[in-house]
C-alpha positions in Angstrom: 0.0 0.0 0.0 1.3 3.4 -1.1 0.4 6.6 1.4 1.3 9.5 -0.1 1.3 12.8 2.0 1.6 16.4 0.3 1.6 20.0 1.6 0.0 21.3 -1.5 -0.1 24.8 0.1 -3.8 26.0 -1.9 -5.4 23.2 -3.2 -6.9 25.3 -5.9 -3.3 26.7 -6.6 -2.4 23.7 -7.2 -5.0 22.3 -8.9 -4.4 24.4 -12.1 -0.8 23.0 -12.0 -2.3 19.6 -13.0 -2.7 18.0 -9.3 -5.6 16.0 -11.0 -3.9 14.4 -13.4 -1.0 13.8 -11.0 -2.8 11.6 -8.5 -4.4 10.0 -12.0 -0.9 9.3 -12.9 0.4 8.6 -9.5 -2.1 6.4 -8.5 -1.8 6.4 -4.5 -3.6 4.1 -2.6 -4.2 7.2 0.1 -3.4 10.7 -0.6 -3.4 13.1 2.6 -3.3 17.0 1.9 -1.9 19.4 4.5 -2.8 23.5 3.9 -6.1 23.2 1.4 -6.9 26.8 1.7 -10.3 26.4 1.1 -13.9 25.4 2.2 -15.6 22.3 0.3 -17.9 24.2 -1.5 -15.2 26.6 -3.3 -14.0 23.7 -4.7 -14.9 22.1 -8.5 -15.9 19.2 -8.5 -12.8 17.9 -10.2 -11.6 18.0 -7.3 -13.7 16.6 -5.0 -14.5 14.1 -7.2 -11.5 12.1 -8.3 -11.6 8.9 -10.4 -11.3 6.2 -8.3 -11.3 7.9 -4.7 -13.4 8.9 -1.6 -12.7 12.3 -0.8 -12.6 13.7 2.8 -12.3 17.8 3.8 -11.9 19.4 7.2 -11.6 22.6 6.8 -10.4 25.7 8.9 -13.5 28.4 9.7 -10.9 30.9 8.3 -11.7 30.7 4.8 -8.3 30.2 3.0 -6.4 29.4 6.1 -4.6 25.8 6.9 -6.8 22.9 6.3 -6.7 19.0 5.5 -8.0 16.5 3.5 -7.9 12.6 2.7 -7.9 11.1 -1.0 -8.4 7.1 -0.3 -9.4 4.2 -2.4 -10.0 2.2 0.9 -13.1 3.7 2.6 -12.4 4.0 6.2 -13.9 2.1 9.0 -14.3 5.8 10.6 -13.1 9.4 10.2 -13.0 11.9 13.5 -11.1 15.3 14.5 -9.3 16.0 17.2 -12.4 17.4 19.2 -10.7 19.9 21.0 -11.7 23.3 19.1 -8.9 25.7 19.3 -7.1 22.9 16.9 -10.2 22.1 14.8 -10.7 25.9 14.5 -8.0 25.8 12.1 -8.8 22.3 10.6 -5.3 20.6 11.6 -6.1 17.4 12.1 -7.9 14.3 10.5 -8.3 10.6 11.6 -9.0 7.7 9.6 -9.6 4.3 11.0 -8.7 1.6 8.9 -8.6 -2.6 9.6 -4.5 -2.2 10.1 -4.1 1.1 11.0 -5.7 4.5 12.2 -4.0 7.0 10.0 -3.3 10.8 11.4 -3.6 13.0 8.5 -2.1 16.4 10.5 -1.1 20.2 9.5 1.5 20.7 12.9 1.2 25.1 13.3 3.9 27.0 12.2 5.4 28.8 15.7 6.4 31.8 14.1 8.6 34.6 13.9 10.3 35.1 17.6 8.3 32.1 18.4 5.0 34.2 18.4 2.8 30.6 18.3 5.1 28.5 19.9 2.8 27.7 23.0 0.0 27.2 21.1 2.0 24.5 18.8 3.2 22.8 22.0 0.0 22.5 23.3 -0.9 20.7 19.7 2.1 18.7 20.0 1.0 17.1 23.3 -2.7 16.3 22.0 -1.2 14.6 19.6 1.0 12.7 21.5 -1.7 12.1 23.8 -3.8 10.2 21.0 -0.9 8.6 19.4 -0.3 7.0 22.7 -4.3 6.6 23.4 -4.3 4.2 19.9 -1.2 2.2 20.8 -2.7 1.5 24.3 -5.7 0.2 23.1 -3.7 -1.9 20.2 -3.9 0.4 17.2 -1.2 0.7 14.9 -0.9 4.2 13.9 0.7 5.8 10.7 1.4 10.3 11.3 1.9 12.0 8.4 2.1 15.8 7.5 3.8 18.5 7.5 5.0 18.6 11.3 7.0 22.0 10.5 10.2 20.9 12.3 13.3 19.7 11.1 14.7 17.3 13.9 18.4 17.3 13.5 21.0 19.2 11.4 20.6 17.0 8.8 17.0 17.4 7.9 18.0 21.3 7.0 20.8 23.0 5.2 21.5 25.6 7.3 21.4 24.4 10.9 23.8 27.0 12.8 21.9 29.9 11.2 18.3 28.8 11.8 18.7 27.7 15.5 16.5 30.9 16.6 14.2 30.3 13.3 10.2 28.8 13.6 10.9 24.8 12.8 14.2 24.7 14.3 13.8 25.9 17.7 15.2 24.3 20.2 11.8 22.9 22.1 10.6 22.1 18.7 13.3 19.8 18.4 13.0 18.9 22.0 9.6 17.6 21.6 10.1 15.5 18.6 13.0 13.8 20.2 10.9 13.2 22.8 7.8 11.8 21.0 10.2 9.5 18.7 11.6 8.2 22.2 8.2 7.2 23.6 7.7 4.7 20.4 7.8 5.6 17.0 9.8 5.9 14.0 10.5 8.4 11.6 10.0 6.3 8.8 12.3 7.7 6.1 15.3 8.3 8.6 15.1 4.6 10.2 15.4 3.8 6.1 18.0 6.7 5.2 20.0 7.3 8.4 22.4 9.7 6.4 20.8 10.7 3.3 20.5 14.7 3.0 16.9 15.4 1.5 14.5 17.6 1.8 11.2 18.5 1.3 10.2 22.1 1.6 12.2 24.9 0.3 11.3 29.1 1.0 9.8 30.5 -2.4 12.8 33.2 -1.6 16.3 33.3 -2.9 15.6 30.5 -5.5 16.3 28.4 -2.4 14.7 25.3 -4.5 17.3 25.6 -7.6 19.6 25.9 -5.0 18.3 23.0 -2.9 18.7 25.0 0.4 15.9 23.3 2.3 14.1 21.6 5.2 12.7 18.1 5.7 9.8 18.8 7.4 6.9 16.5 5.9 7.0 12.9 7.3 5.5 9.3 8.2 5.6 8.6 11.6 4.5 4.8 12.4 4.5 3.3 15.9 7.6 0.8 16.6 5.3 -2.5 16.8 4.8 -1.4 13.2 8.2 -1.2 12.0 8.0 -4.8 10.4 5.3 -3.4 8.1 7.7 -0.3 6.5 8.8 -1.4 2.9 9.9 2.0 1.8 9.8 5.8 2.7 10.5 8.2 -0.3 11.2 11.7 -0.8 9.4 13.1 -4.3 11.5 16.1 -4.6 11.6 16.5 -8.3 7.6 16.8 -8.3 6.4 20.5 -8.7 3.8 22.9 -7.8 3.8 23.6 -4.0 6.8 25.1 -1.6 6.6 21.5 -0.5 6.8 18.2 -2.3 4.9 14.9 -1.7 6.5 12.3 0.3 5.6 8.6 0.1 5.2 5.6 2.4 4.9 1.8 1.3 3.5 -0.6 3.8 2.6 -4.2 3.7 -1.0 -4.9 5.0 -2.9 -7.8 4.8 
């Protein structure tokens, strides 16, 4: 089973960049979006409507803000928020129960400049530790994936030294992720690449893609009983038409 996951960053941006035919093409099994930027019904149906797939929306109430959704050929079992409503507010979070897995399709918040939303992206970093851990306690295996807007260690960025004061680099950022992978899970493409420099969002500034001066900060996240079931964990970075590019995880499931 292929799970892709892609910041598309406007998915009617993109949409006029030929997403459609891309997922066509493609042909994930699952397809989770990060940053929509819209509400269902300012969307074509084209888009709502692909060949082939259920689509799922949670939006933000800000129209154009954040938002999630979930392309799947598998229908889920069940599909829920987070239920706590200063995250929902902003649509940031979507789960999907399936027979093998629950699957967190999740938007992490950006902390800002100076760390101006850093508390409030902590406080969504602990919910969502909290249900990870909730699922795994009752026997779930869970796959994360999304644009978690952190880059973990110096290798997941370019500039490390210069960024250390910079939104998705601070040092309780880091902190927490080092702290969630220690509780259980796996980053899924660095247990596969331990030393392999990619990334998968570069600044639309500086032409800091042409360069390649970027961040990895899209990931799948699976919990350790799991690990068995990872048969790859790629990178798309050559695929265009966001400030992030899709990233891929292949499972076994019966």
């Amino acid at each position: 089973m292929n799970i892709y996951s892609w910041n598309v960053n406007g998915i009617r941006a993109i949409q006029k960049k030929g997403f459609v035919e891309w997922v066509l093409k493609e042909d994930p099994d699952i397809l989770c979006v990060q940053e929509t930027k819209a509400q269902i019904e300012q969307l074509e149906e084209k888009l709502t409507q692909i060949d082939g797939y259920k689509s799922y929306f949670f939006s933000a109430e800000k129209k154009g803000y954040s938002g999630v959704a979930v392309y799947t050929k598998i229908e889920p079992l069940n599909i829920r928020n987070m239920d706590i409503k200063e995250f929902d507010f902003e649509g940031r979070y979507m789960e999907l129960e399936y027979k093998d897995f629950n699957l967190i399709n999740c938007y992490f918040p950006n902390s800002q400049s100076e760390g101006k939303r850093l508390d409030y992206k902590l406080r969504f970093n602990t919910a969502i530790m909290k249900r990870c851990n909730e699922l795994v306690d009752l026997g779930k295996n869970i796959i994360l994936c999304g644009d978690l807007n952190v880059a973990h260690r110096e290798i997941d960025l370019t500039n490390p030294k210069k960024n250390e004061k910079n939104p998705g680099y601070l040092p309780e950022e880091r902190d927490w992720m080092t702290k969630f992978l220690e509780c259980g899970y796996i980053d899924t493409f660095r247990y596969l690449q331990p030393e392999e420099t990619k990334y998968s969002w570069w600044s639309y500034r500086f032409k800091s893609r042409e360069k390649n001066i970027g961040w990895r900060i899209d990931y799948h996240i699976v919990n350790e009983s799991f690990v068995n079931n990872i048969e790859d964990a790629v990178i798309l970075n050559d695929v265009m038409g966001s400030d992030h590019c899709p990233v891929v995880l292949r499972v076994s499931v019966e």
